[in-house]
Backbone bond lengths (Angstrom), bond angles and torsions (degrees), N, CA, C in turn:
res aa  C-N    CA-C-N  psi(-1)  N-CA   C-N-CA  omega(-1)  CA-C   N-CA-C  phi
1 X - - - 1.452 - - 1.526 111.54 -
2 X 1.693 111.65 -61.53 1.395 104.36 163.35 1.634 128.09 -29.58
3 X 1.374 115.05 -53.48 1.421 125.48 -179.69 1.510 106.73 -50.97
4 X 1.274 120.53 -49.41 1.104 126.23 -152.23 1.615 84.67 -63.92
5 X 1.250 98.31 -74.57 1.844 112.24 -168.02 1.509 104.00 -33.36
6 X 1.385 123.21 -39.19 1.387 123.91 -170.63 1.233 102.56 -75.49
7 X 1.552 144.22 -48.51 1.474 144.03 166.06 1.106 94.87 -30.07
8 X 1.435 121.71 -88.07 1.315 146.36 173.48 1.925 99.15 6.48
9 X 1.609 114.46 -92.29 0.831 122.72 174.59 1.913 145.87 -54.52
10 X 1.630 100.91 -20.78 1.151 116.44 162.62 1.712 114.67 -82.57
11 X 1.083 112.47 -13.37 1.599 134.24 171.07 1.579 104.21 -51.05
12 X 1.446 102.21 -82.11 1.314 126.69 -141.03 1.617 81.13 -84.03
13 X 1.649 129.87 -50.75 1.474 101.94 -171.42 1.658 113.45 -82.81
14 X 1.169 134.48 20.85 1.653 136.17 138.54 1.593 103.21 -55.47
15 X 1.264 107.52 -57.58 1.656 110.89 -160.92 1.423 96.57 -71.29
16 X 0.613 139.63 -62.64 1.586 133.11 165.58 1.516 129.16 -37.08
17 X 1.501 111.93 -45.78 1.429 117.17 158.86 1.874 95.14 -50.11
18 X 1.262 110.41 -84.44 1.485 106.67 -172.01 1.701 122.74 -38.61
19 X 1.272 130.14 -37.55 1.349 121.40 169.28 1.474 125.01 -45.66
20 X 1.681 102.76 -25.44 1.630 123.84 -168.76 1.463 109.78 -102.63
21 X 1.418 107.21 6.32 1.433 93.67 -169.94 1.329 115.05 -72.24
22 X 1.708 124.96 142.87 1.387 132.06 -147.81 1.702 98.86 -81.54
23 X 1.442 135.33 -41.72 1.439 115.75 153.82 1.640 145.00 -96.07
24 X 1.463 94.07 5.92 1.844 109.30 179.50 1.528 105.97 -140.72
25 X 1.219 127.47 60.19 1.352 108.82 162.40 1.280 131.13 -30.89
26 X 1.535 133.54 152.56 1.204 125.25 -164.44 1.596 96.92 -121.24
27 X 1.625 129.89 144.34 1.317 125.73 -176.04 1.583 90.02 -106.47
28 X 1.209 128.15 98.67 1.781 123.45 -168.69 2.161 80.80 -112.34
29 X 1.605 123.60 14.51 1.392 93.58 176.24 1.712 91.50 -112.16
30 X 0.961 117.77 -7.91 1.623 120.95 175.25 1.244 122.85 -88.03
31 X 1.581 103.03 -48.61 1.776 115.58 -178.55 1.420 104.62 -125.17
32 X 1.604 107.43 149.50 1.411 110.04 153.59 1.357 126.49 -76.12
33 X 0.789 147.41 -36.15 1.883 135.31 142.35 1.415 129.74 -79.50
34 X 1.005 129.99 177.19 1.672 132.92 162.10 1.587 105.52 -89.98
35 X 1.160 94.79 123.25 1.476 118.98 153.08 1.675 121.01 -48.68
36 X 1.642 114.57 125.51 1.428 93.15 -175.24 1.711 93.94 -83.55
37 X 1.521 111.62 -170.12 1.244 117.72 -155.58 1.901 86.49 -129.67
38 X 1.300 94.14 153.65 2.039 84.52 -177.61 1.557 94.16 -115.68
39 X 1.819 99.61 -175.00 2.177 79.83 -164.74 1.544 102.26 -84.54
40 X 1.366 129.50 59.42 1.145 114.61 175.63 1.838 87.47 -143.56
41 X 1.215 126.94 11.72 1.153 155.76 168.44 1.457 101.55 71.74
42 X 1.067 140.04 11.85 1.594 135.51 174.53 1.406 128.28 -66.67
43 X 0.985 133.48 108.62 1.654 133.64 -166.37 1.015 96.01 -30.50
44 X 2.064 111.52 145.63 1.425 118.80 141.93 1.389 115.63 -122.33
45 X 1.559 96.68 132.14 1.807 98.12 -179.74 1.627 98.50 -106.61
46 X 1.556 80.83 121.88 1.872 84.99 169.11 1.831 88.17 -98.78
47 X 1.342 98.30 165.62 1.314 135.56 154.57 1.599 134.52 -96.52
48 X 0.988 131.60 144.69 1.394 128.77 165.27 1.514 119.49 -59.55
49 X 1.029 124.23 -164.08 1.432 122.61 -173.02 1.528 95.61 -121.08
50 X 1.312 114.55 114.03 1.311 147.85 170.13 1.807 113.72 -20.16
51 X 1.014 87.79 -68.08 1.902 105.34 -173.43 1.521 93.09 -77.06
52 X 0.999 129.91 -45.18 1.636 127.84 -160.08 1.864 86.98 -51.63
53 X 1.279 88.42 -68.50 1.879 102.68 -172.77 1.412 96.48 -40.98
54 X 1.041 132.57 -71.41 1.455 134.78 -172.82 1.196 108.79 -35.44
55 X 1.162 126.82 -54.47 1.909 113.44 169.67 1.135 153.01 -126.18
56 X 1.690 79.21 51.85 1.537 105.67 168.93 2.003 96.40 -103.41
57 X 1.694 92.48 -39.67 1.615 84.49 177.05 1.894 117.42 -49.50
58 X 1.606 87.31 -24.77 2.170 96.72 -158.12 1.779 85.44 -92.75
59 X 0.735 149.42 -0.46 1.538 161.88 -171.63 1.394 109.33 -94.45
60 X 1.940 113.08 -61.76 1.127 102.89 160.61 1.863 134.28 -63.43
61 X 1.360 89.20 -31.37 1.369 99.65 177.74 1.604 122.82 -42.08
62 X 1.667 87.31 -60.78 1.841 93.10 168.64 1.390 125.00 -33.95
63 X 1.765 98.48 -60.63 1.299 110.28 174.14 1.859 125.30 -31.80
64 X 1.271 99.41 -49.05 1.060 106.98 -173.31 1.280 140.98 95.63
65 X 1.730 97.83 18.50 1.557 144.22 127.80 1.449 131.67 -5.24
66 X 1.328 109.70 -63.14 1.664 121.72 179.79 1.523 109.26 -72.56
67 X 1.469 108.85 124.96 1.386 106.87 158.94 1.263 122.47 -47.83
68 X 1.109 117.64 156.82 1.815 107.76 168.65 1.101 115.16 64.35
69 X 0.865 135.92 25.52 1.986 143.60 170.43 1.196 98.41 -131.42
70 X 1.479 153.70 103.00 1.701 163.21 117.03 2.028 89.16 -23.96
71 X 1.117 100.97 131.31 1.388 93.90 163.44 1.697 113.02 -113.26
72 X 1.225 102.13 22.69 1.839 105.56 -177.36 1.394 88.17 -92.99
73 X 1.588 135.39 -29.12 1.338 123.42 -173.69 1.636 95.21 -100.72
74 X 0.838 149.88 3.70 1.645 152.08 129.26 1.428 102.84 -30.93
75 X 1.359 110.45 -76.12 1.578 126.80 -170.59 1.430 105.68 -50.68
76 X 1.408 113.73 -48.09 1.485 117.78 178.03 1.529 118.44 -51.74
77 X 1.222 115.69 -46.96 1.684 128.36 -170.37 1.300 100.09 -63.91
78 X 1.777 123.34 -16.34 1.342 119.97 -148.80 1.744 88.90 -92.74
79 X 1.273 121.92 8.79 1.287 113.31 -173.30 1.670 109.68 -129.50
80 X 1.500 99.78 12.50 1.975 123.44 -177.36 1.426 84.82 -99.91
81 X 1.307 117.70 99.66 1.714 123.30 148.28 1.402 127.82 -25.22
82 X 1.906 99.04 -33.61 1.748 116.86 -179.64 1.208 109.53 -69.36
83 X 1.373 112.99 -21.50 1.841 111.74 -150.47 2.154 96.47 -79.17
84 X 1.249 98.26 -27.37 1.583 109.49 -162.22 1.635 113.73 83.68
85 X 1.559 123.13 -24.15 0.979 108.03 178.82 1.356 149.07 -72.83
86 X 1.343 114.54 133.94 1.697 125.11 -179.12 1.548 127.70 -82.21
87 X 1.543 100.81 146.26 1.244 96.50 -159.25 2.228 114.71 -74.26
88 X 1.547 104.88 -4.11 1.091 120.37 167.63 1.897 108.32 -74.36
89 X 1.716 114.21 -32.80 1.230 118.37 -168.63 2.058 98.51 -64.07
90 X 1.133 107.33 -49.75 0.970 147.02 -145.86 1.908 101.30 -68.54
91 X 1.496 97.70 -62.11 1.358 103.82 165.68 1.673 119.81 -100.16
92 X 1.042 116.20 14.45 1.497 104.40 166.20 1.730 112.22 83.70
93 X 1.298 103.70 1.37 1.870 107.62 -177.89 1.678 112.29 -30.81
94 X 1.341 103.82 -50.33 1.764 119.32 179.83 1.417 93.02 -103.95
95 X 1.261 108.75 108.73 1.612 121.34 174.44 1.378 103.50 -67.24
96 X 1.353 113.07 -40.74 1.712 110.47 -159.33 1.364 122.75 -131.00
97 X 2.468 88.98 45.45 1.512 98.45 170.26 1.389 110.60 -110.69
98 X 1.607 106.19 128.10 1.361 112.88 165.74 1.248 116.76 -49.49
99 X 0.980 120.32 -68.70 1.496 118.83 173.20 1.436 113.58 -42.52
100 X 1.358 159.07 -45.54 1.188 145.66 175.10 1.661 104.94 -64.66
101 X 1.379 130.67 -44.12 1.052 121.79 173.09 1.838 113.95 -56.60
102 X 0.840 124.03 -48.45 1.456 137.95 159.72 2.092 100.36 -23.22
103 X 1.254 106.44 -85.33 1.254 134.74 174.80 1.603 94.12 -19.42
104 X 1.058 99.59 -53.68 1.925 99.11 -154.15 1.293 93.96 -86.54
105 X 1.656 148.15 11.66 1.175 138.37 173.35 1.304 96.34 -129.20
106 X 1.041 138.78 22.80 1.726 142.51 -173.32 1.779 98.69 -69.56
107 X 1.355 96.62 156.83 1.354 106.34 160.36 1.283 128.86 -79.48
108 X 1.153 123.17 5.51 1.210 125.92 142.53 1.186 139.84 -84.78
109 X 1.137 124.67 -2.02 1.520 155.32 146.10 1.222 116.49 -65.64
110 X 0.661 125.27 -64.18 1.846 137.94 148.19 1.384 111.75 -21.70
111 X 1.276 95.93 -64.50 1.369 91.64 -172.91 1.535 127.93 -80.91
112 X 1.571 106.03 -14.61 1.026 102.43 175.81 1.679 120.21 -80.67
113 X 1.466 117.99 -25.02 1.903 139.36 168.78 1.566 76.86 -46.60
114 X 1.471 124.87 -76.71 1.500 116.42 -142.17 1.645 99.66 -60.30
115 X 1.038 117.06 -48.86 1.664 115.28 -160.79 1.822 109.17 -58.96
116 X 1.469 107.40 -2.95 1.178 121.47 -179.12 1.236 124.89 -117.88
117 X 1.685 123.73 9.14 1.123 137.90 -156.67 1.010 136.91 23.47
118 X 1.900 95.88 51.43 1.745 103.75 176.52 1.890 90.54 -102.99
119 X 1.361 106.25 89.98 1.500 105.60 177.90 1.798 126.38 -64.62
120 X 1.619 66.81 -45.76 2.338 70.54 179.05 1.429 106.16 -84.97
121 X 1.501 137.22 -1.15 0.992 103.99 158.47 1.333 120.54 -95.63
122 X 1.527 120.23 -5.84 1.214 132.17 163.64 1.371 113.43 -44.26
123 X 1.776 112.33 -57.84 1.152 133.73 -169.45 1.276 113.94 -41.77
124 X 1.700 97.19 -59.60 1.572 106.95 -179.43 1.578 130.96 -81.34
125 X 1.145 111.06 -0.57 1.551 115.89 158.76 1.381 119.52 -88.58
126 X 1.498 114.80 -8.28 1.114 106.49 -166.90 1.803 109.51 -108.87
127 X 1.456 122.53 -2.67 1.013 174.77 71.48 1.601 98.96 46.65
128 X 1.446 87.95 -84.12 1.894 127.28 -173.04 2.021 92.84 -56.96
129 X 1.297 90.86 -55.48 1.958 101.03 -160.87 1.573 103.29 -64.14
130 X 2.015 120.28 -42.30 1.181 111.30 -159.78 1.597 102.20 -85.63
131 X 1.792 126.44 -9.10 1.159 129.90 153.11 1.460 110.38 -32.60
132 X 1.582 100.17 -75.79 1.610 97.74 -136.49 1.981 98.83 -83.83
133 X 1.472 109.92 8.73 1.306 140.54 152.14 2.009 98.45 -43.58
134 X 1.335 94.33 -71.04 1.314 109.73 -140.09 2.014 89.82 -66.90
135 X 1.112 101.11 -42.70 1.405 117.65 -170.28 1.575 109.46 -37.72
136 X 1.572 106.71 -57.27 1.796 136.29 162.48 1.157 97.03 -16.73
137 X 1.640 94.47 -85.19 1.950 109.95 -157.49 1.457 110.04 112.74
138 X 1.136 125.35 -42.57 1.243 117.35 -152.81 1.264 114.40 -77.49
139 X 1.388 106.59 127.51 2.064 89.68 157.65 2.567 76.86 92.92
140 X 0.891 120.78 -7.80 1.298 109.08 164.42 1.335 126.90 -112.49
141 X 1.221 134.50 167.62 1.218 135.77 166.38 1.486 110.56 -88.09
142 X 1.311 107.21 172.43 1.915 101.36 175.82 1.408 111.72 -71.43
143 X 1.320 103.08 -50.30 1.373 113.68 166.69 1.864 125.82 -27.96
144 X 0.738 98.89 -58.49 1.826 120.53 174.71 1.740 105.34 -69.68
145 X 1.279 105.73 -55.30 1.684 99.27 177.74 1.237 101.20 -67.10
146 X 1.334 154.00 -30.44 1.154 134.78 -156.01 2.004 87.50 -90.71
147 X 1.055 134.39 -78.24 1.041 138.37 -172.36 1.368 115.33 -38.63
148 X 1.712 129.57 -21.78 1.352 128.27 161.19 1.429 109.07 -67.04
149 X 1.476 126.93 -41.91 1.384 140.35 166.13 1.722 109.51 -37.98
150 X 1.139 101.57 -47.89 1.760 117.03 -158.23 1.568 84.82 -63.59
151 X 1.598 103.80 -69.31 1.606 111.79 -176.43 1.358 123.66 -20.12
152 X 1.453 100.84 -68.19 1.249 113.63 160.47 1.535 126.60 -21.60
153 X 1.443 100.24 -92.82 1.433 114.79 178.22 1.778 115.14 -40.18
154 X 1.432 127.07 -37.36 1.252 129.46 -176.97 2.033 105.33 -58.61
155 X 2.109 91.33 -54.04 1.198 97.44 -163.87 1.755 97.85 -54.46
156 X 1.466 121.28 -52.63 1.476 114.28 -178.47 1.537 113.06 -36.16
157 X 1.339 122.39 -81.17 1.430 138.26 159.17 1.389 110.57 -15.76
158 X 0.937 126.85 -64.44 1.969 138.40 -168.86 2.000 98.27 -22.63
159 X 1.469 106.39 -58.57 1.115 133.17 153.57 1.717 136.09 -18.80
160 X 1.626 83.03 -94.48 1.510 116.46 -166.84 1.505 103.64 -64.06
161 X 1.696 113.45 -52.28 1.798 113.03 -168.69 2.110 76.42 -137.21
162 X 1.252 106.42 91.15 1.577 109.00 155.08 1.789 119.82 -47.11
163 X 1.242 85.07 -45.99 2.050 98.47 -176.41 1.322 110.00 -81.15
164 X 1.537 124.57 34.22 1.438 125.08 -176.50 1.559 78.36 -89.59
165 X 1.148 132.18 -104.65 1.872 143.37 -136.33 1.924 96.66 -38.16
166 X 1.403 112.47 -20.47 1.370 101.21 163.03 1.252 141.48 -85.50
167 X 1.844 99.22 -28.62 1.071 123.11 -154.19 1.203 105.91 -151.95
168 X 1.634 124.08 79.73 1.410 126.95 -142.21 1.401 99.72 -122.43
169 X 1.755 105.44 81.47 1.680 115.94 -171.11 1.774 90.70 -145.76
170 X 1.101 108.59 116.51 1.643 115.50 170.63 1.486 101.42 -60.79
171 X 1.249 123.29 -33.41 1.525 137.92 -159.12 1.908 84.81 -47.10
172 X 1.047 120.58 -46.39 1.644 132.00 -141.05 1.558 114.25 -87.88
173 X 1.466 108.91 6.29 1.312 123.51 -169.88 1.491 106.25 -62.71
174 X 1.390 111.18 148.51 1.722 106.86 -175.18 1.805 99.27 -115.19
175 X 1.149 108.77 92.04 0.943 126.51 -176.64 2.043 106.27 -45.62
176 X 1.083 108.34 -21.31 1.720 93.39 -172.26 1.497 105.47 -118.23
177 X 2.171 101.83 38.70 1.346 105.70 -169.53 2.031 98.78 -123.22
178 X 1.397 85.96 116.91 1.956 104.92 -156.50 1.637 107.13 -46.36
179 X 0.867 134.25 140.00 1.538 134.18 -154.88 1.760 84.73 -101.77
180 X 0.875 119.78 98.97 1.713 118.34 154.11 1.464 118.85 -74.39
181 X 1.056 103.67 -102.50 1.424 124.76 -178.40 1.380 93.98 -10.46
182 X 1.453 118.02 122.23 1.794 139.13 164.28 1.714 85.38 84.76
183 X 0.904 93.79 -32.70 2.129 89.13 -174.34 1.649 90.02 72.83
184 X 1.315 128.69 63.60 1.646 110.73 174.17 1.551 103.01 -109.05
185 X 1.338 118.33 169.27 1.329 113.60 162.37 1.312 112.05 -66.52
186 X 1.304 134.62 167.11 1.526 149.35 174.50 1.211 106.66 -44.10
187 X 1.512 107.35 -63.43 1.659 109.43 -173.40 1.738 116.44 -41.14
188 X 1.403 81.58 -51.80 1.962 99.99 -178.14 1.907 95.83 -34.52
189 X 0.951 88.71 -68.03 1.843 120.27 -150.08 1.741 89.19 -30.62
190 X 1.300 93.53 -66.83 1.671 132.22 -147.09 1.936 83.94 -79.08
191 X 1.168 127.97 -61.14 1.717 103.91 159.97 1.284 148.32 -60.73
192 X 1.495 100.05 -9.19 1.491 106.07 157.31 1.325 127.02 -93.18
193 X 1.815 110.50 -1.38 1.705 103.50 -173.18 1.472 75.69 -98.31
194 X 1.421 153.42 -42.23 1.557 155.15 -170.98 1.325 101.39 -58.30
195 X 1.557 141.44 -8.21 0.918 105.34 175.02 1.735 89.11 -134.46
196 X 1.067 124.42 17.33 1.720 120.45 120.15 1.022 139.42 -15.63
197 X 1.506 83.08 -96.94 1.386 107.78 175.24 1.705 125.12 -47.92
198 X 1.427 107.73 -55.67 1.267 91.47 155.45 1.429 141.39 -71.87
199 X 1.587 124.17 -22.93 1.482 103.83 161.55 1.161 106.70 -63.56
200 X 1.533 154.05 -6.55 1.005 141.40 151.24 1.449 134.16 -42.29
201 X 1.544 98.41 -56.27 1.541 91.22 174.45 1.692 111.44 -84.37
202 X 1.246 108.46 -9.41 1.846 103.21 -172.70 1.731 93.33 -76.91
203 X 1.762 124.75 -17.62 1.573 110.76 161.30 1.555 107.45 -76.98
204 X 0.902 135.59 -47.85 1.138 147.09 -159.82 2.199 96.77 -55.35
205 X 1.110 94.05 -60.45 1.440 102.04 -176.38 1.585 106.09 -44.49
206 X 1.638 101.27 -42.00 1.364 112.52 -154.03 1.540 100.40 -79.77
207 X 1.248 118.50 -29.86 1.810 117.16 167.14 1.701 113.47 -53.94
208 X 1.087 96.90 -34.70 1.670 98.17 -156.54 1.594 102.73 -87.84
């Protein structure tokens, strides 16, 4: 308990040292890292690498990791001609094919969970699919990519920081609070809400 409280507190006064720092303030209630600055001092938000994220999320999935995904009705769809899915998609044979990761979030997958009233796992692939949708661009409006983004980020969060939609400060993270949801390591977590957030605002910019 002590430990905890002591994390706890050596936590939050780093982040605080860093908000104050006398030539780089840190924005830890907007973003989870600092943005570097370019020499004309204007934020730069990098992103992670798109596909990498994509199948580590479809990686855990297999596993059998994700809440709300049964993978006995996975296995089942794998024998629905409609679903498109392959039995390489399915088990991961090609670790590091986009396209099989693709496969296993199809709308036909989707559709086949719903027609069976597996809703939340419907929910959450579809979640997963209108993400890496949004990421593309094509064939969307900004409007729509940004709000597949949002989805996203909530469903991660829903989890990880429950008291975000009230209390929407990364600053507030409880560091000795067990990351379930996706079961990812930290790093994972925390590079997929960073590159959220910023395709978020790089739509956001792009409306205005």
């Amino acid at each position: 308990m002590l430990k905890s409280i002591m994390a706890i507190y050596l936590y939050r006064k780093k982040i605080e040292d860093l908000k104050h720092h006398a030539s780089d303030p840190a924005n830890f209630t907007d973003n989870l890292y600092q943005p570097e600055r370019d020499t004309t001092g204007e934020l730069i938000h990098h992103r992670e690498d798109h596909n990498h994220l994509l199948k580590r999320i479809i990686s855990r999935l297999r596993e059998g990791h994700i809440p709300g995904i049964d993978l006995r009705y996975m296995r089942d769809a794998l024998h629905d001609p409609t679903t498109g899915l392959t039995y390489e998609a399915l088990t991961g044979k090609n670790k590091q094919s986009v396209p099989d990761c693709e496969c296993l979030i199809s709308p036909g997958v989707i559709s086949y969970l719903e027609g069976r009233g597996r809703t939340s796992g419907a929910q959450v692939i579809k979640i997963i699919h209108n993400w890496h949708k949004a990421v593309d661009g094509r064939g969307l409006s900004e409007e729509q990519r940004s709000s597949y983004c949002q989805d996203m980020k909530n469903w991660l969060l829903a989890d990880w920081m429950p008291w975000f939609h009230t209390l929407p400060d990364y600053s507030t993270i409880d560091v000795n609070r067990y990351y379930n949801y996706v079961h990812y390591a930290v790093h994972i977590v925390k590079s997929l809400t960073d590159s959220l957030d910023t395709l978020i605002y790089v739509v956001t910019c792009n409306k205005t």
